[in-house]
C-alpha atoms as one frame of an Amber mdcrd trajectory, in Angstrom:
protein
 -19.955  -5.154 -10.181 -18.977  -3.408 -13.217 -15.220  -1.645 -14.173 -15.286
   1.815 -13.322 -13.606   4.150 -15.430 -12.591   7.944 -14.435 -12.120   9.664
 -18.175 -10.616  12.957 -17.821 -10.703  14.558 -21.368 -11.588  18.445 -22.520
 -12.244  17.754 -25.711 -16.042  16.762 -26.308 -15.638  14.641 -28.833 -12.959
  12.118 -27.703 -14.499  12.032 -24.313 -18.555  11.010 -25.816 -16.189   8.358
 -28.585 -14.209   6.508 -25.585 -17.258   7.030 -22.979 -19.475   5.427 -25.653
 -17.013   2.554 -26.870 -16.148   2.118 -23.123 -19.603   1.750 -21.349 -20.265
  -0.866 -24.425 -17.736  -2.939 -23.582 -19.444  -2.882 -19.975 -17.667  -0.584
 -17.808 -19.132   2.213 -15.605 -17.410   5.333 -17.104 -17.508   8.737 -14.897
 -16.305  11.862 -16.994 -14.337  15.001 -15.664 -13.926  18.123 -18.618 -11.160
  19.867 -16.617  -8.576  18.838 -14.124  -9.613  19.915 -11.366 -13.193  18.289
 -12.424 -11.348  14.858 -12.223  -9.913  15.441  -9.194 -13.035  15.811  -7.377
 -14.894  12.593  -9.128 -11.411  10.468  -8.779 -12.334  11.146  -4.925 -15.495
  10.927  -5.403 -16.112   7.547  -7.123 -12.790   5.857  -6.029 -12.275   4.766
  -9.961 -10.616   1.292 -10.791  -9.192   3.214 -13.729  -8.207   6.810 -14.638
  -8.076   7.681 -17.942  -6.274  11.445 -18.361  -5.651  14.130 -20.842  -2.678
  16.014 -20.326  -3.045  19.120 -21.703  -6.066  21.030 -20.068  -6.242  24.475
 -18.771  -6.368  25.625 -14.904  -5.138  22.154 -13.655  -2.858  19.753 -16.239
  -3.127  16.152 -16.451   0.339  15.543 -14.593  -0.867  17.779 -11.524  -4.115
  15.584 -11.655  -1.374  12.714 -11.359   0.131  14.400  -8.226  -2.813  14.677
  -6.391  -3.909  10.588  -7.131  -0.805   9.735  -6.325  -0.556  11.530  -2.863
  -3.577  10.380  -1.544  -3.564   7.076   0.091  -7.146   5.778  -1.007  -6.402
   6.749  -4.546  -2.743   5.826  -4.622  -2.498   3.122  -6.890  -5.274   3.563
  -8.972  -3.527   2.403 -12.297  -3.145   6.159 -14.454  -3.337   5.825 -17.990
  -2.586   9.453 -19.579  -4.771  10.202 -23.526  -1.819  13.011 -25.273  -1.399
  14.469 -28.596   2.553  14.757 -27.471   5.024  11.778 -28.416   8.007  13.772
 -26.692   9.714  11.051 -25.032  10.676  13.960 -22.256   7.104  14.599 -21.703
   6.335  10.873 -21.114   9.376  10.548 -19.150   7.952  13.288 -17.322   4.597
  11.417 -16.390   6.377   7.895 -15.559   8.887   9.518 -12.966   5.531  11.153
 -11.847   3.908   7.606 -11.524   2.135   7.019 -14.807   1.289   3.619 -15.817
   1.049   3.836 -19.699   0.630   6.658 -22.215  -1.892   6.147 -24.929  -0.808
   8.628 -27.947  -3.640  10.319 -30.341  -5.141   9.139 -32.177  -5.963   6.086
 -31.014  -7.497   2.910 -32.082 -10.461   1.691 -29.555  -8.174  -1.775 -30.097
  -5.405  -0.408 -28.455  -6.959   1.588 -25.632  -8.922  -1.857 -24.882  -5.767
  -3.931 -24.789  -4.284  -1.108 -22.290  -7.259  -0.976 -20.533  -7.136  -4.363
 -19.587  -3.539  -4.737 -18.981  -3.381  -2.629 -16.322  -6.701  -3.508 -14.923
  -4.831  -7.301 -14.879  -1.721  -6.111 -13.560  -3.426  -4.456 -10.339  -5.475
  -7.140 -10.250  -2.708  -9.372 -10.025  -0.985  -6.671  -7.450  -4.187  -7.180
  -5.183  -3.452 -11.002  -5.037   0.106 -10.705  -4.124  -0.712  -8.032  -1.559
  -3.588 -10.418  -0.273  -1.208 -13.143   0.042   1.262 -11.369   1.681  -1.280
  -9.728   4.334  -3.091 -13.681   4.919   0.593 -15.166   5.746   1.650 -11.799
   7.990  -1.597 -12.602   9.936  -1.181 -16.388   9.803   2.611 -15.594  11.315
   1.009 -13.061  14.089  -1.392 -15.178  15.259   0.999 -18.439  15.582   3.357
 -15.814  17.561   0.627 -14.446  19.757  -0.788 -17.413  20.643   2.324 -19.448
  21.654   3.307 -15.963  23.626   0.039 -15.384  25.204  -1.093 -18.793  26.553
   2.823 -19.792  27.865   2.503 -16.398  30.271  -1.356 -17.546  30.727  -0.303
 -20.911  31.470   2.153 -20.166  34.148  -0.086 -17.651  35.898  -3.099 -19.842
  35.944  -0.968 -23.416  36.481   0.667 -21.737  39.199  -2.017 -19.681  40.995
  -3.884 -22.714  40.634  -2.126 -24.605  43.185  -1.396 -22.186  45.102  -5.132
 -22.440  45.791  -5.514 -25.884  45.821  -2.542 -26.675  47.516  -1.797 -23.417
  50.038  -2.186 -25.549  53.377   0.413 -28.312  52.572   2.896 -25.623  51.018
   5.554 -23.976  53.064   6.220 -20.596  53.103   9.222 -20.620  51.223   7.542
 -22.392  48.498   4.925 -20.266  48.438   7.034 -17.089  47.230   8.959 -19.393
  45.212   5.473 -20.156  43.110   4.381 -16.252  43.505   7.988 -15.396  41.826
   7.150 -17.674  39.280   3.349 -15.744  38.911   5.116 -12.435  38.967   7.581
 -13.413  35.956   4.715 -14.965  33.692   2.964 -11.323  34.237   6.213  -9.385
  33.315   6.737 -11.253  30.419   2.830 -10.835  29.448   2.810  -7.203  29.844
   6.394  -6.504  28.090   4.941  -8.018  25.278   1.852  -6.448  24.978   3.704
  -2.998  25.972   6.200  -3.832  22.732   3.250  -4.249  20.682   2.295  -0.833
  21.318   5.098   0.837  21.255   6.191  -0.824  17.941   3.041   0.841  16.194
   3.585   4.485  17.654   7.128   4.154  16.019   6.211   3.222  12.908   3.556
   6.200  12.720   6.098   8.137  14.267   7.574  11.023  11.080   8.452  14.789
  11.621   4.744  16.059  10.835   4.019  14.820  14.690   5.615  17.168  16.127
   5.072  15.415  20.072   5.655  12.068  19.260   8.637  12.630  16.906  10.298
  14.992  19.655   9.744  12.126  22.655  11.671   9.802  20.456  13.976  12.251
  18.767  15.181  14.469  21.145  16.656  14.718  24.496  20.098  13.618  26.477
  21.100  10.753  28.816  23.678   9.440  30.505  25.061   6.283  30.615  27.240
   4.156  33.059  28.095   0.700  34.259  25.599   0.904  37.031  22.793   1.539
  34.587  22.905  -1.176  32.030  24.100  -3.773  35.101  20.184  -2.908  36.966
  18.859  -3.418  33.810  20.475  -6.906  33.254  19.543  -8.116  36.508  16.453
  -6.802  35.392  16.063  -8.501  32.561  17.758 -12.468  33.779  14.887 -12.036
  36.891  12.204 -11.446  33.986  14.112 -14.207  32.132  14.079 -16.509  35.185
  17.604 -17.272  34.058  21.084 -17.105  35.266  24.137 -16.463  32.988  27.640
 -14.944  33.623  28.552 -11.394  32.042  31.396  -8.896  32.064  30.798  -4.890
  31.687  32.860  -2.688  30.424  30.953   0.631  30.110  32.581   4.369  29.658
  30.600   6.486  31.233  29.332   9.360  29.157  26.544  11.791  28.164  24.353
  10.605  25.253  21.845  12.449  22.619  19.596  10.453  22.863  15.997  10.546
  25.697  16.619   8.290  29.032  13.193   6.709  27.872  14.732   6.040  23.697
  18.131   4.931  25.712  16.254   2.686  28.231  14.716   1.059  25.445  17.116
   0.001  23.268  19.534  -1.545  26.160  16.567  -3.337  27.275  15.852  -4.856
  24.012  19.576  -5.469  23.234  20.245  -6.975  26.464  17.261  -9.528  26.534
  18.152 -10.435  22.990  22.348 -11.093  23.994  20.663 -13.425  27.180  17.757
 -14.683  25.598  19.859 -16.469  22.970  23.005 -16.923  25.102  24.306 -20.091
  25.834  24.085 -20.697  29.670  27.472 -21.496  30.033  29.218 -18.989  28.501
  29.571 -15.420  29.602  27.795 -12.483  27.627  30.170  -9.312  26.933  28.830
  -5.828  27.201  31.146  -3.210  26.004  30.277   1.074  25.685  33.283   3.047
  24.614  33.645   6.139  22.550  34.597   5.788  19.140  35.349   9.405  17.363
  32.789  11.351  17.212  30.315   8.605  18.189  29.667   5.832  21.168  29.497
   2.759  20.262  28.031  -0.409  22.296  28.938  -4.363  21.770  26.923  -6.793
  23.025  28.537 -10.460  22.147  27.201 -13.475  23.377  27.556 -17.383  22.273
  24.577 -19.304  21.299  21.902 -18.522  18.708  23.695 -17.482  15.353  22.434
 -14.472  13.796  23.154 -15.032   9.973  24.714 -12.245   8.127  21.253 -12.517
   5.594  19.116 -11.420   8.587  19.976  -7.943   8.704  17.938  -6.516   6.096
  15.281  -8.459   6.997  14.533  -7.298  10.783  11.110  -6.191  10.970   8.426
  -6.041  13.199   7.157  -9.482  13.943   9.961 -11.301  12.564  11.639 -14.330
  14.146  15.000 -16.071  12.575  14.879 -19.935  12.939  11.699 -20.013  14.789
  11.296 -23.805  13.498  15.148 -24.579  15.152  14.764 -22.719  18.223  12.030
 -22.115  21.001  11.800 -18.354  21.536  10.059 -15.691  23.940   8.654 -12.418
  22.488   6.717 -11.540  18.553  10.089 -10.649  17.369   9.810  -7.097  17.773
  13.139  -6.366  19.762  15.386  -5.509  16.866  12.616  -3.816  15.162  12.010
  -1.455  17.961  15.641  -0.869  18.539  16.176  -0.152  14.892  13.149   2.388
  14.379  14.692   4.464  17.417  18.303   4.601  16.353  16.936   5.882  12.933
  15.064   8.504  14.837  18.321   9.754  16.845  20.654   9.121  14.026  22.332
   6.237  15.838  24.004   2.652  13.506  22.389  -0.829  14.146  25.627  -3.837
  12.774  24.964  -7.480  13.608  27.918 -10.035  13.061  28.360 -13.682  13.468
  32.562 -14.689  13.731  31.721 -17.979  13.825  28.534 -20.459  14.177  27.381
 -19.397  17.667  29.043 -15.937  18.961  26.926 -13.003  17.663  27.872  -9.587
  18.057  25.659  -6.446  17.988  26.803  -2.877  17.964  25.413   0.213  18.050
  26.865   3.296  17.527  24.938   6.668  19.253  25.316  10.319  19.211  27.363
  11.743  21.729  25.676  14.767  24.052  28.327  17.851  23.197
């Protein structure tokens, strides 16, 4: 399928040379004689290529820029502009506007061939990266989905299995042992599918939606000792482990929705007793801290390397090769996007090779 070209150009003349020289070469060319003319085909046509006058009455080449440039299907459309000017403030102008190149007249057909095909190769080349990086994301979700799906899977089918096999020789204690062990495979199923969710409404989430931003955004809560220590047990039951802690909570009133506040302790926790060591106790402290509260959760086990920090993301797991571990790697993600929404402080430190501490700091409810 053939090049296509968008040529926005008012003057007759230039726009039947390049059209000419262009569709010779064998590219499609569309042509526009106004702005606003070129706005319409550009979303139209969907052009590989726009090539733009700047100065044209009722709508100038750099608001013909804007409007590519703010739409997503037309986005990054490489943007060559055609000017008479060679003020390096005018083509300063364009470039902080999102210009690729600026083709001064006159022109040779040489030169506009050679930029032509630059840019064509540079998206081109932009395409393959952003392929590549899509076809290993995918690669890394399905490996994650699949080991997190079939191990829940695989203890609620092992298990309810035998217990319908085997239900006559088994007692009845070991019977709700086995449907405890059922019940945790399901609660670990649906938390991960309900983080899935809930990490793609955050990351839609911006002040335009008005709902959605204000669930996540707004509201007060309060939090105490009694609160995060249900939401441990909580969390070691869904875990089906047991590991020592010490709390050490202030008790205070927090800006922040019980749902947004629920959240991120449940994260935070399951991430502190996930990767704990099973010997050593995790510490959970909440204190003010000026204007601010601010929450530690250190535990011994799992490093978290100082490097990791900027790269928390959704479906990211650190040492995955090194460690088993539960979950897509969404936790820290999820827990990040809200404390950006309530203008809350995510800081991860490791002391030494195995105690990791993570604090938060959140707004307090005046």
């Amino acid at each position: 399928m053939a090049t296509q070209i968008l040529l926005i150009e008012d003057d007759v003349q230039i726009r039947e040379n390049v059209e000419e020289l262009l569709t010779s070469q064998g590219f499609q060319v569309e042509t526009a004689t106004n702005g606003r003319e070129g706005i319409t085909q550009a979303m139209l046509h969907l052009p590989d290529l726009i090539l733009c006058d700047i100065m044209m009455p009722e709508v100038s080449g750099y608001q013909v820029l804007e409007v590519v440039r703010s739409n997503r299907l037309i986005a990054n459309v490489p943007f060559i502009f055609l000017t008479a000017k060679s003020d390096t403030s005018d083509m300063r102008r364009g470039m902080d506007l999102g210009a690729d190149d600026y083709l001064t007249k006159p022109f040779t057909f040489q030169n506009l061939l050679r930029t032509i095909e630059s840019r064509l190769k540079r998206e081109y080349m932009r395409k393959i990266d952003l392929k590549t990086q899509i076809d290993t994301f995918r690669h890394k979700l399905a490996s994650v989905t699949a080991h997190e799906y079939n191990t829940a899977l695989a203890g609620i089918i092992g298990i309810s299995s035998l217990l319908l096999d085997d239900y006559q020789q088994l007692s009845d204690e070991e019977t709700i042992e086995m449907m405890g062990m059922v019940k945790v495979s399901g609660l670990r199923l649906k938390r991960s599918l309900d983080n899935i969710q809930l990490m793609d409404i955050l990351q839609q989430i911006d002040p335009s939606r008005t709902e959605a931003y204000a669930y996540f955004s707004k509201g007060s809560s309060c939090i105490t000792a009694e609160r995060v220590e249900s939401l441990i047990e909580a969390v070691l039951y869904r875990l089906d482990r047991t590991i020592g802690y010490q709390l050490s909570i202030q008790s205070v009133s927090l800006r922040m929705s019980e749902d947004s506040l629920r959240i991120c302790l449940e994260e935070l926790i399951d991430n502190a007793f996930k990767f704990s060591n099973a010997t050593q106790k995790v510490l959970l402290v909440g204190v003010c801290d000026d204007n601010q509260y601010r929450l530690t959760f250190t535990n011994t086990g799992q490093p978290f390397k100082a490097c990791y920090h900027d790269q928390i993301a959704p479906y990211t797991q650190f040492d995955r090769q090194q460690y088993e571990q539960q979950g897509f790697g969404l936790g820290l993600a999820i827990v990040k996007r809200i404390l950006e929404l309530n203008q809350g402080q995510l800081c991860i430190s490791s002391k030494s090779d195995d105690e990791t501490t993570v604090s938060i700091w959140l707004q307090l409810d005046e």
